[in-house]
DRENTORKOL-3810 file (N, C-alpha, C; in nm, 4 decimals):
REM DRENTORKOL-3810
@n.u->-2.8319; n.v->-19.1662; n.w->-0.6589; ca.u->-2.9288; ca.v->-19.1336; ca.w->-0.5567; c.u->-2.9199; c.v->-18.9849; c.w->-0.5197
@n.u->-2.7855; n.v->-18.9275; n.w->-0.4728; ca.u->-2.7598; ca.v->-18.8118; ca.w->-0.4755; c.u->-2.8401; c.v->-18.7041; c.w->-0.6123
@n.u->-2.8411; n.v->-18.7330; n.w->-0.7298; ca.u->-2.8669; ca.v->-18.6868; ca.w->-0.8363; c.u->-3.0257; c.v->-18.6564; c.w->-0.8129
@n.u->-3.0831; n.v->-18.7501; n.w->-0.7659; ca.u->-3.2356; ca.v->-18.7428; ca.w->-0.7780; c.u->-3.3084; c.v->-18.6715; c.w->-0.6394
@n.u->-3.2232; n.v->-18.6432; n.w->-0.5553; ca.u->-3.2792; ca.v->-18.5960; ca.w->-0.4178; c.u->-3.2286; c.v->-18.4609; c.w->-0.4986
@n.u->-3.1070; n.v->-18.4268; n.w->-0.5386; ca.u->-3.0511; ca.v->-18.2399; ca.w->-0.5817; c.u->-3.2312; c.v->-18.2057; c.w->-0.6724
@n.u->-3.2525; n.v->-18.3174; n.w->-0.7632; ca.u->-3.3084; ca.v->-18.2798; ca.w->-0.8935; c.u->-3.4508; c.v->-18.2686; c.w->-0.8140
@n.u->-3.5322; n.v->-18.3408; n.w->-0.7196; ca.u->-3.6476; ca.v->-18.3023; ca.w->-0.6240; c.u->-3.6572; c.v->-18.1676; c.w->-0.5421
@n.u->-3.5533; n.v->-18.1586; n.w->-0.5122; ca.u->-3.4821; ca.v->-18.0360; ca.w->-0.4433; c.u->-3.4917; c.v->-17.9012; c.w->-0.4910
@n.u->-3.3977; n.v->-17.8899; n.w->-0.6120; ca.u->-3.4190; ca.v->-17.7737; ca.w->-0.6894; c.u->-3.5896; c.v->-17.7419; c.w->-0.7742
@n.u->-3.6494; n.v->-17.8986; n.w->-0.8175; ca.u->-3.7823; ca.v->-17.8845; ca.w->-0.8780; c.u->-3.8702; c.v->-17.8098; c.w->-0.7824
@n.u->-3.8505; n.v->-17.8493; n.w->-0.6687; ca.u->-3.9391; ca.v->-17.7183; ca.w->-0.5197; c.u->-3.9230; c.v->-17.6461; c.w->-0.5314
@n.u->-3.7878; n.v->-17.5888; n.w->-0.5343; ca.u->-3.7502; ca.v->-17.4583; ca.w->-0.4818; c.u->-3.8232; c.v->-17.3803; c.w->-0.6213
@n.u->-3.7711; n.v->-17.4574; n.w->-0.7546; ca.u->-3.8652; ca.v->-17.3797; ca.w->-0.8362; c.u->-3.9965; c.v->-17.3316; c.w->-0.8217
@n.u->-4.0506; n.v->-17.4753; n.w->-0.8324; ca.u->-4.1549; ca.v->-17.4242; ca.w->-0.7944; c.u->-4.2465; c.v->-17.3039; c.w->-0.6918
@n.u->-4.1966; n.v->-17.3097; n.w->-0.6064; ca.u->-4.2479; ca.v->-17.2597; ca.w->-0.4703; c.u->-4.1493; c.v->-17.1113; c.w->-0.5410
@n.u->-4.0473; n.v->-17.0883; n.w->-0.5452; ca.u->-3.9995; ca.v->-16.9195; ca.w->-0.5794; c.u->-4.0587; c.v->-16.8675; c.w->-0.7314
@n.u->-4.0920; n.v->-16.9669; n.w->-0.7928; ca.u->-4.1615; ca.v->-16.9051; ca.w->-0.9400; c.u->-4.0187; c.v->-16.8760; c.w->-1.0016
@n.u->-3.9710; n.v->-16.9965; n.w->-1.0359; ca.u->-3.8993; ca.v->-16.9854; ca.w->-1.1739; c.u->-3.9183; c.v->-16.9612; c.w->-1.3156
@n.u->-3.8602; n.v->-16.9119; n.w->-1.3711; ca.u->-3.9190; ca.v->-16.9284; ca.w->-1.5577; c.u->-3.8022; c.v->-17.0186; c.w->-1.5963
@n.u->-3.9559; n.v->-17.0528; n.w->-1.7146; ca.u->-3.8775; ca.v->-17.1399; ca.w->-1.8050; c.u->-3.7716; c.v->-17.0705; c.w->-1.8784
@n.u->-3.6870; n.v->-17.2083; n.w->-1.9579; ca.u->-3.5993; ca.v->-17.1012; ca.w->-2.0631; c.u->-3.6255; c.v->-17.0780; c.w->-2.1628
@n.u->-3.7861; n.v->-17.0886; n.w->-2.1549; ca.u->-3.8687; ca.v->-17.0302; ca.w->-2.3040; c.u->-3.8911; c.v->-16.9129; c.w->-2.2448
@n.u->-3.9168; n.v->-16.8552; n.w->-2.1579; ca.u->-3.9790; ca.v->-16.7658; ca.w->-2.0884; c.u->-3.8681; c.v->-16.6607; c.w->-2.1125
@n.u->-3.7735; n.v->-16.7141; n.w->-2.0322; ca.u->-3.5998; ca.v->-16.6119; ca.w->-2.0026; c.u->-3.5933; c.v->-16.5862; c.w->-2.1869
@n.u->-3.6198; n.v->-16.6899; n.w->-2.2722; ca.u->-3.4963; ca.v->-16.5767; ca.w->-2.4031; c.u->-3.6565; c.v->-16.5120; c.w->-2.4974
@n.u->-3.7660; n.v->-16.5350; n.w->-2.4751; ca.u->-3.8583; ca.v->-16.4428; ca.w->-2.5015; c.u->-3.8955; c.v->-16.3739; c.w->-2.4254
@n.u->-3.8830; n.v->-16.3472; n.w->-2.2949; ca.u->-3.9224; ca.v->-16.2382; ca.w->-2.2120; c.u->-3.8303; c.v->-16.0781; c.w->-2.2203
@n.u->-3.8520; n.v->-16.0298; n.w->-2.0931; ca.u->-3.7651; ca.v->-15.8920; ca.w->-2.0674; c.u->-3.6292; c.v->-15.9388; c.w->-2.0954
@n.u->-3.5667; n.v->-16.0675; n.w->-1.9775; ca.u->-3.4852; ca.v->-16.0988; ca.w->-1.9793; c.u->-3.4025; c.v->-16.1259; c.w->-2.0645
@n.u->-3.3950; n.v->-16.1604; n.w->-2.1870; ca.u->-3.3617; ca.v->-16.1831; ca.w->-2.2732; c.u->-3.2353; c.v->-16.0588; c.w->-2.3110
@n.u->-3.2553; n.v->-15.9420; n.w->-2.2732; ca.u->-3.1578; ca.v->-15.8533; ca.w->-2.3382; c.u->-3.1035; c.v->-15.8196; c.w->-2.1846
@n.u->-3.0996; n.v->-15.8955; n.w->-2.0819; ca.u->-2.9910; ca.v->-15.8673; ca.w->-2.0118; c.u->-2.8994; c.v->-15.9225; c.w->-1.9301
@n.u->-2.7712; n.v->-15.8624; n.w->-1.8862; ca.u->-2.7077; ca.v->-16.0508; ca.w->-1.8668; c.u->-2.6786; c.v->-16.0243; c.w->-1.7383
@n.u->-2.7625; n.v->-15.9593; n.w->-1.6608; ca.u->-2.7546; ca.v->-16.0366; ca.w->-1.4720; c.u->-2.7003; c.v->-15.9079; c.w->-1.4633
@n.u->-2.6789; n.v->-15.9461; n.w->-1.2611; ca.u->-2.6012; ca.v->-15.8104; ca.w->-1.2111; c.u->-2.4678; c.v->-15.8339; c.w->-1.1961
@n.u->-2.3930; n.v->-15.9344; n.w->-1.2784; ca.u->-2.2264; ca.v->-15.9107; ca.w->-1.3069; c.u->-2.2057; c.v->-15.8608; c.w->-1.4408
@n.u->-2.0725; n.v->-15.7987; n.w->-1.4524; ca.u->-2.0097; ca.v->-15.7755; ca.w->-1.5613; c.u->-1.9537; c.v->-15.8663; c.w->-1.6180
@n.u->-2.0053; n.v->-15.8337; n.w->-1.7985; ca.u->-1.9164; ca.v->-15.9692; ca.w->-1.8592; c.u->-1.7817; c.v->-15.9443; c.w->-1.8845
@n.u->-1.7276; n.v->-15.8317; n.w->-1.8547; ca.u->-1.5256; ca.v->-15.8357; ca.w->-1.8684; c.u->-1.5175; c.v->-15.7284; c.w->-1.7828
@n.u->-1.4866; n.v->-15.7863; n.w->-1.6361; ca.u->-1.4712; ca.v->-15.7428; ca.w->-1.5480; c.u->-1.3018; c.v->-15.6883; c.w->-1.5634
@n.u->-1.2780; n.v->-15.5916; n.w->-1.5583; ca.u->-1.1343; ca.v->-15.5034; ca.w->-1.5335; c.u->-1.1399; c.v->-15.4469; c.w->-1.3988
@n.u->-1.0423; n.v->-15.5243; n.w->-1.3103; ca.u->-0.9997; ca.v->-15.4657; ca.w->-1.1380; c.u->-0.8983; c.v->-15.3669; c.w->-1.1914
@n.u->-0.8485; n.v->-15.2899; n.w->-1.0702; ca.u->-0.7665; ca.v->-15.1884; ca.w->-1.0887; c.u->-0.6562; c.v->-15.2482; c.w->-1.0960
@n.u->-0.5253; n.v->-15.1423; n.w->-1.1797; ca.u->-0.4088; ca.v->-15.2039; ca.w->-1.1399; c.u->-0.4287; c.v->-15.3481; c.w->-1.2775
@n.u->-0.5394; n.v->-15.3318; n.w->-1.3879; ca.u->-0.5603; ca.v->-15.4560; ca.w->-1.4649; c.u->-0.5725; c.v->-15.3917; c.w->-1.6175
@n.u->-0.6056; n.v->-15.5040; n.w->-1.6906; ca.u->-0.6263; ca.v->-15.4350; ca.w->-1.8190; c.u->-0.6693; c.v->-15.5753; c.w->-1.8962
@n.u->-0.7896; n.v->-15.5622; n.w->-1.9505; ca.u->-0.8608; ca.v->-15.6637; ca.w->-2.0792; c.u->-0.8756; c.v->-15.6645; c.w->-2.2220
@n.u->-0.8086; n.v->-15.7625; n.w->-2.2582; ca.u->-0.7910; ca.v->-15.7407; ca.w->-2.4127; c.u->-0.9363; c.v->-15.8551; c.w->-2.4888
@n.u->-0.9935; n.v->-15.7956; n.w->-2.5927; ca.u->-1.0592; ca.v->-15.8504; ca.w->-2.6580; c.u->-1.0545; c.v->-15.8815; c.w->-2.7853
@n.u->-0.9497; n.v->-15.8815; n.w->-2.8623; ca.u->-0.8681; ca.v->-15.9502; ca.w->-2.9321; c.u->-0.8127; c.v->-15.8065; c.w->-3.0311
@n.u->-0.9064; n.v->-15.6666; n.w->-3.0175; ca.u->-0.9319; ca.v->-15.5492; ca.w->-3.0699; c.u->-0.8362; c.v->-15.3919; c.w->-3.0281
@n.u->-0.9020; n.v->-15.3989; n.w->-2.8786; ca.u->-0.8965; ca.v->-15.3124; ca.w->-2.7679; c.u->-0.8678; c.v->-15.3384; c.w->-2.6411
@n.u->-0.7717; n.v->-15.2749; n.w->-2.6073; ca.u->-0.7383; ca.v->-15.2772; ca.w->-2.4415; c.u->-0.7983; c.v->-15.2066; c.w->-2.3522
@n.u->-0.8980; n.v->-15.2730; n.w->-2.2292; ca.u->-0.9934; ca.v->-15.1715; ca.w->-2.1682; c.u->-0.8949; c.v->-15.1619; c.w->-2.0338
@n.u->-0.8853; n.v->-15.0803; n.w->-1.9615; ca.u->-0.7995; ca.v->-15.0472; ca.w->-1.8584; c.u->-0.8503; c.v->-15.0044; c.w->-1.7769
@n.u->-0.8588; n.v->-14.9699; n.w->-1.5914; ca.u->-0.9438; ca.v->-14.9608; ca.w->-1.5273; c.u->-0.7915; c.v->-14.9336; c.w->-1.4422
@n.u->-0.7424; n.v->-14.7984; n.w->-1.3470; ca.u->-0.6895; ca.v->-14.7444; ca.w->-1.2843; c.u->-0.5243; c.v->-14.8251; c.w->-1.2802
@n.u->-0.5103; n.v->-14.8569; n.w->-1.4394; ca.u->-0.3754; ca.v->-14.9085; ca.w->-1.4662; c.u->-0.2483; c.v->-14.8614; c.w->-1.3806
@n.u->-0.1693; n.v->-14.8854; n.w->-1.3368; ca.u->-0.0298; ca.v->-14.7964; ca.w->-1.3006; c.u->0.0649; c.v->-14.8225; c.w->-1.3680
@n.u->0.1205; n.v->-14.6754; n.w->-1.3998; ca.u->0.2020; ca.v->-14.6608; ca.w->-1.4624; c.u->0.3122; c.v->-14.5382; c.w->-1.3898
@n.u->0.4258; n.v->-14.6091; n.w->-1.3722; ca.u->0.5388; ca.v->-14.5432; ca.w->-1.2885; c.u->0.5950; c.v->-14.4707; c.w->-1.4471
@n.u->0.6056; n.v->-14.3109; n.w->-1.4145; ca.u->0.6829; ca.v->-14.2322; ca.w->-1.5173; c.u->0.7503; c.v->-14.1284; c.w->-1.4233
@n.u->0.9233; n.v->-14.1889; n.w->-1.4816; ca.u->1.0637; ca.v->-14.1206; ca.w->-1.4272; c.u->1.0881; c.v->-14.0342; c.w->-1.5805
@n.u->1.2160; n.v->-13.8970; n.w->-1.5190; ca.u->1.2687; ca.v->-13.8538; ca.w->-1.5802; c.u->1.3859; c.v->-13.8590; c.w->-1.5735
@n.u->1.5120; n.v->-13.8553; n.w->-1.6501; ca.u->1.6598; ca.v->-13.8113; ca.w->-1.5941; c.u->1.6730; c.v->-13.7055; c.w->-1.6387
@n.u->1.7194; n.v->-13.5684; n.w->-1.5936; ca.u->1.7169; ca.v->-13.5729; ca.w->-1.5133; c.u->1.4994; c.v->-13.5565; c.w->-1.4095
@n.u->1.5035; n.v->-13.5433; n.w->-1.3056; ca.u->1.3710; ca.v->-13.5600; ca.w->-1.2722; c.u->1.3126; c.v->-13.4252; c.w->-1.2871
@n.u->1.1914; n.v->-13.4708; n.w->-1.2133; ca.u->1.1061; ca.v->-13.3303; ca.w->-1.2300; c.u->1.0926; c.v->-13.2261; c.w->-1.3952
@n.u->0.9917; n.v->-13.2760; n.w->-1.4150; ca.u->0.9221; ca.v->-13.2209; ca.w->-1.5592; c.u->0.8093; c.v->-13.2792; c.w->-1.5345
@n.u->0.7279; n.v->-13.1954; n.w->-1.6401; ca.u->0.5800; ca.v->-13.1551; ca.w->-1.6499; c.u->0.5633; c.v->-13.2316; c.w->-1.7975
@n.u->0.4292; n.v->-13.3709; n.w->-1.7397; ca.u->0.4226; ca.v->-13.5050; ca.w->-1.8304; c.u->0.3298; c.v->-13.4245; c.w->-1.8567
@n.u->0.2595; n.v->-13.4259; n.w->-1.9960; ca.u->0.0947; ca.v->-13.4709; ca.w->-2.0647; c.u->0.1234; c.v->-13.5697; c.w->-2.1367
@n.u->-0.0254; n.v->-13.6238; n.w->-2.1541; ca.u->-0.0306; ca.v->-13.7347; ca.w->-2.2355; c.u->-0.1752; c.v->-13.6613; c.w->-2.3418
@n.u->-0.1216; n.v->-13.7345; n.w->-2.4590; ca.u->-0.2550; ca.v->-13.6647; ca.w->-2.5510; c.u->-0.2854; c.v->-13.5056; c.w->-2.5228
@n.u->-0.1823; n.v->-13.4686; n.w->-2.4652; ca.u->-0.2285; ca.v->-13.2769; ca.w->-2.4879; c.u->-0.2838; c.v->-13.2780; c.w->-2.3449
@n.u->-0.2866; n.v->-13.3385; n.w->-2.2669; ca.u->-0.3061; ca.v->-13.2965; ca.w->-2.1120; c.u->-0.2396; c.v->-13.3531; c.w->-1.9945
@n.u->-0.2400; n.v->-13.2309; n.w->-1.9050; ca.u->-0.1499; ca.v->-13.2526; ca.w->-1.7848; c.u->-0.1711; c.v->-13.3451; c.w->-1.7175
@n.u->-0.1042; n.v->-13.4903; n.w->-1.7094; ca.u->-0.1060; ca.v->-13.5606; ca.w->-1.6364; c.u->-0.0308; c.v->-13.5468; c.w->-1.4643
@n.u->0.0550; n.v->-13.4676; n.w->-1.4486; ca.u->0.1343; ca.v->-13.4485; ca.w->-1.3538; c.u->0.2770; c.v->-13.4512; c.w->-1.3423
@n.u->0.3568; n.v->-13.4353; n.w->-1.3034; ca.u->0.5043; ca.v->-13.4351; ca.w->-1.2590; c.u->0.5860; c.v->-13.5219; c.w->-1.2250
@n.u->0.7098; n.v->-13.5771; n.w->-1.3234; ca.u->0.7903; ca.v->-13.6893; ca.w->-1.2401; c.u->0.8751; c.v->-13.6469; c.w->-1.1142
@n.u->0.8685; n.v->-13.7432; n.w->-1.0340; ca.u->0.8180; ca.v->-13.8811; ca.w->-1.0689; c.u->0.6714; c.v->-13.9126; c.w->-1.0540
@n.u->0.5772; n.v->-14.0014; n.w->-1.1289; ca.u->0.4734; ca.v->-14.0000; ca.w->-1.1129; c.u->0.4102; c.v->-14.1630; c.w->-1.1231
@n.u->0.3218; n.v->-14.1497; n.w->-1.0464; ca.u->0.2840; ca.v->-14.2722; ca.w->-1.0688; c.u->0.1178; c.v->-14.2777; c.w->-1.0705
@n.u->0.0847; n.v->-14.2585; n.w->-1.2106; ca.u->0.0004; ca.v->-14.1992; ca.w->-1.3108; c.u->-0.1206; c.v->-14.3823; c.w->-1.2877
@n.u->-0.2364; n.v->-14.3556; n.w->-1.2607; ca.u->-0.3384; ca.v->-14.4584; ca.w->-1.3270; c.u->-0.4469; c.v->-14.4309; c.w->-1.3892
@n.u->-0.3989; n.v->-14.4888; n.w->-1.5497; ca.u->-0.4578; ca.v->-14.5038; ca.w->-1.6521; c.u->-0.5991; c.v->-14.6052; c.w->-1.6551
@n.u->-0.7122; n.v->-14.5336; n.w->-1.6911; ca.u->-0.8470; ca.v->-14.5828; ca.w->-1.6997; c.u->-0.8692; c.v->-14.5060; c.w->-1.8857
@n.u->-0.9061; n.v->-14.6545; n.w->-1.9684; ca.u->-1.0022; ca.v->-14.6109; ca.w->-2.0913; c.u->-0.9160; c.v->-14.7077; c.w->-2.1629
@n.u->-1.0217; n.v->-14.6877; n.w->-2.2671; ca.u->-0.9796; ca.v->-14.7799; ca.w->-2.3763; c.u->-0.9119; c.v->-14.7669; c.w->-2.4957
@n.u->-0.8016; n.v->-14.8636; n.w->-2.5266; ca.u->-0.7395; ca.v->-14.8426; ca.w->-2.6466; c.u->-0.7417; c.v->-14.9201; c.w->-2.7846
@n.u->-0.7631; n.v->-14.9053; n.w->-2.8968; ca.u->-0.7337; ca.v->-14.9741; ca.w->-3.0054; c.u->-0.5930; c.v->-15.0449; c.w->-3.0089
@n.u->-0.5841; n.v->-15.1708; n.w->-3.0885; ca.u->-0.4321; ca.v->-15.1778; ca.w->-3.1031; c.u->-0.4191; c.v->-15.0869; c.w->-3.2150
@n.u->-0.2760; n.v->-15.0644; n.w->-3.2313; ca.u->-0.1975; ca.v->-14.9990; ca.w->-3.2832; c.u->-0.2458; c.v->-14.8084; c.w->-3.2878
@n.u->-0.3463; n.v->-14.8012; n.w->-3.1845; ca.u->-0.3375; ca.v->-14.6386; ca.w->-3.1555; c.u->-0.1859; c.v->-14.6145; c.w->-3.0798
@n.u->-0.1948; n.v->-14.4955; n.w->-3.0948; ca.u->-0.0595; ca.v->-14.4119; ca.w->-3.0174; c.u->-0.1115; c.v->-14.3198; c.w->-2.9608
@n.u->-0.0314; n.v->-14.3698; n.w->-2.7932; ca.u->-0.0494; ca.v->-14.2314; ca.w->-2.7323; c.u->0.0707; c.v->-14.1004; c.w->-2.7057
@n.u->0.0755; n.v->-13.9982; n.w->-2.7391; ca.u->0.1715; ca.v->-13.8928; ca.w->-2.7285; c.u->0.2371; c.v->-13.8067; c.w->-2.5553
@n.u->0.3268; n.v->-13.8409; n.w->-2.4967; ca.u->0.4279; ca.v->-13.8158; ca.w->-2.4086; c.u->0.4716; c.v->-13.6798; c.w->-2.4360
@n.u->0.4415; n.v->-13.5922; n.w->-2.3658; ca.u->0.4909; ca.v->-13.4452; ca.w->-2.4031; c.u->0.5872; c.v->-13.3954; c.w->-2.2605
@n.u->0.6865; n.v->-13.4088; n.w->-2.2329; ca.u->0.7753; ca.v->-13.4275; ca.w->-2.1252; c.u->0.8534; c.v->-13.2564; c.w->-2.1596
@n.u->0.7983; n.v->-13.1700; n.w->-2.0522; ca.u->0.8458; ca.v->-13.0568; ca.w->-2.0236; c.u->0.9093; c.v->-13.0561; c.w->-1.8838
@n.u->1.0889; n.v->-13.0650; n.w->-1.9002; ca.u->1.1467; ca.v->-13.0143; ca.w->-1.8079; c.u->1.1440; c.v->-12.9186; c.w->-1.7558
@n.u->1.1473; n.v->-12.8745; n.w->-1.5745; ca.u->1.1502; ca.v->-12.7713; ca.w->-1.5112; c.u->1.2855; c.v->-12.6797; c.w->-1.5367
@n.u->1.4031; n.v->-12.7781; n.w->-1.6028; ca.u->1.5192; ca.v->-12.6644; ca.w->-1.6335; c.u->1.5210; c.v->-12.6328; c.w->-1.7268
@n.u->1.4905; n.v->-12.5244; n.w->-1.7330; ca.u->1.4974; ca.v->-12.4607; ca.w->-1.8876; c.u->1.6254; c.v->-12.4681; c.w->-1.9820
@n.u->1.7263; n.v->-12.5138; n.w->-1.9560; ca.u->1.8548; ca.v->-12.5286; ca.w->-2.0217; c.u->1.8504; c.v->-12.6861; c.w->-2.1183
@n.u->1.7086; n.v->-12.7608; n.w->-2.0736; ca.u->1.7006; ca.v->-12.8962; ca.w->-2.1266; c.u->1.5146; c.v->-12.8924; c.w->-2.1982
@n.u->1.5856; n.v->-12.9054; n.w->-2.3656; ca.u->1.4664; ca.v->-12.8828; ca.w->-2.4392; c.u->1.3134; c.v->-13.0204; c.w->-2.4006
@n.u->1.2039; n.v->-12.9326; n.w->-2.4161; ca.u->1.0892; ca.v->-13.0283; ca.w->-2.4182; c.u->1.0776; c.v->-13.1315; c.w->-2.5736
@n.u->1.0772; n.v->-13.2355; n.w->-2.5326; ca.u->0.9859; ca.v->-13.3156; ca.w->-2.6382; c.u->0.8937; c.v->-13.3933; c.w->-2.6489
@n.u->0.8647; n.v->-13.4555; n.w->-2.7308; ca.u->0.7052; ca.v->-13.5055; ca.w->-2.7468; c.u->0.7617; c.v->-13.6453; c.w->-2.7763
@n.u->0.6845; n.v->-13.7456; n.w->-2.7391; ca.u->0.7370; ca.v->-13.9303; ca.w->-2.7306; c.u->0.6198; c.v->-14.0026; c.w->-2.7870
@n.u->0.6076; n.v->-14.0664; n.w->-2.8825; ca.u->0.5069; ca.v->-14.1392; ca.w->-2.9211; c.u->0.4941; c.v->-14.3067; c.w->-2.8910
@n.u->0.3826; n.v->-14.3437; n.w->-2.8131; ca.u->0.3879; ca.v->-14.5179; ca.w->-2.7810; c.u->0.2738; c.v->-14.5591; c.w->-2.8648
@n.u->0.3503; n.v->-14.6085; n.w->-2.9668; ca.u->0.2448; ca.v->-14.7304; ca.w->-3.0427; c.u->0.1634; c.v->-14.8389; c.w->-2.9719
@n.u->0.0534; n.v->-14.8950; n.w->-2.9511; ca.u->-0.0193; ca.v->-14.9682; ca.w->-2.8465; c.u->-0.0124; c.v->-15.1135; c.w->-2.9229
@n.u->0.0762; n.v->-15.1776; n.w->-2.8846; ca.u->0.0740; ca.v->-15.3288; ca.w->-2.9466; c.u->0.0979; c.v->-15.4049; c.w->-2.8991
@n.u->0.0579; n.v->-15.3870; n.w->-2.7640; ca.u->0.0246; ca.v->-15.4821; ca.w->-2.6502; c.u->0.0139; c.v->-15.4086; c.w->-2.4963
@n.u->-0.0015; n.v->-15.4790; n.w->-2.3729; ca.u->-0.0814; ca.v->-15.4016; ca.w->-2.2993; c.u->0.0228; c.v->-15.2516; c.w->-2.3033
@n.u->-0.0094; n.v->-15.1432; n.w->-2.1959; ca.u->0.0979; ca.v->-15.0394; ca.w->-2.1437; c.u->0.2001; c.v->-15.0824; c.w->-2.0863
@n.u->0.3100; n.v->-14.9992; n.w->-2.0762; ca.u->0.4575; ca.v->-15.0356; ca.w->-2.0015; c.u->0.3620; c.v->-14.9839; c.w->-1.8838
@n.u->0.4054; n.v->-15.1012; n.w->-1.7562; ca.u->0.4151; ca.v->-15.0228; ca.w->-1.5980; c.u->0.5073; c.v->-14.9409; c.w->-1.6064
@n.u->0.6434; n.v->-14.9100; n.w->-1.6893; ca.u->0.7238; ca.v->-14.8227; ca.w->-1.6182; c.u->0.7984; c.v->-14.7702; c.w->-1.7230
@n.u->0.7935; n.v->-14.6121; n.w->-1.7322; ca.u->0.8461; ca.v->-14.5442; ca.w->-1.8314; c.u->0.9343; c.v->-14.4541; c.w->-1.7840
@n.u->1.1242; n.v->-14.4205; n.w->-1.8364; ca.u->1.1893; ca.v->-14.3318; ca.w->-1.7715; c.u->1.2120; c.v->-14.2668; c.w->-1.9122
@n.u->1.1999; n.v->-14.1192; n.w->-1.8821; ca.u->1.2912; ca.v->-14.0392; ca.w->-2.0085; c.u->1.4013; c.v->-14.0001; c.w->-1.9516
@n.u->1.4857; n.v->-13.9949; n.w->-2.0843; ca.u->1.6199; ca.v->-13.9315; ca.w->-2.0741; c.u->1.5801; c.v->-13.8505; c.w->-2.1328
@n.u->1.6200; n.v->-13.7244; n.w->-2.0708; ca.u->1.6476; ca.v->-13.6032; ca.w->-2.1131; c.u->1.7623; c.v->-13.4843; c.w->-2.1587
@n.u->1.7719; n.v->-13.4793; n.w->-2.2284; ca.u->1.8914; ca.v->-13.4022; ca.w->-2.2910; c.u->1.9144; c.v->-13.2500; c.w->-2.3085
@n.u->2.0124; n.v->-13.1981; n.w->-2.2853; ca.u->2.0438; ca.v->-13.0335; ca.w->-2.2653; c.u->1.9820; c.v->-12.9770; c.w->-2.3807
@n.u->1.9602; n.v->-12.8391; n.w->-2.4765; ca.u->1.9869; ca.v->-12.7833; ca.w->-2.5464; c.u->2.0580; c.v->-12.8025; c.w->-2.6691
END
């Protein structure tokens, strides 16, 4: 009984707001678009895998040094200074790498470059050790 009062119910409302059919929806405009949500919604602080690529949307990522304070890039640009707590937005392939270029403020402790293979999501939390000369 319930079933047939919903199914009278909604047949009005169609009617009376001008529904389309679903001949209408996949030959019309509509057809090439899918509403006002996103179909892989990424919140911040998240990250979506599609079996390909990791899409990321204001990821965090805590990056320490020992000792501290040095000058991070990633991919050839300045991300900022440990300690940092860096959020990552964009997308990755698996098995891209991204490059860690960790320049200490003491000059007595050489810079190097760190490579992360992507084969599954990002580390939240990355510390370098750093070593003298």
């Amino acid at each position: 009984m319930k079933l047939k009062i919903f199914a009278v119910i909604f047949s009005c409302f169609c009617f009376l707001s001008g529904c389309s059919t679903l001949q209408e929806v996949q030959n019309g405009e509509l057809a090439n678009t899918v509403g006002s949500f996103e179909l892989n919604p990424v919140h911040p602080n998240s990250y979506w895998y599609n079996g390909t690529t990791y899409e990321y949307k204001a990821y965090q990522i805590e990056i320490y040094s020992d000792p501290g304070h040095a000058h991070i890039s990633l991919n050839g640009k300045y991300i900022g200074d440990t300690p940092l707590l860096y959020k990552f937005t964009g997308t990755l392939a698996k098995d891209d790498e991204i490059i860690f270029r960790i320049a200490p403020l003491d000059e007595n402790i050489k810079p190097f470059e760190q490579n992360l293979k992507v084969e599954d999501e990002l580390p939240r939390r990355i510390n370098f050790k750093l070593t003298d000369k």
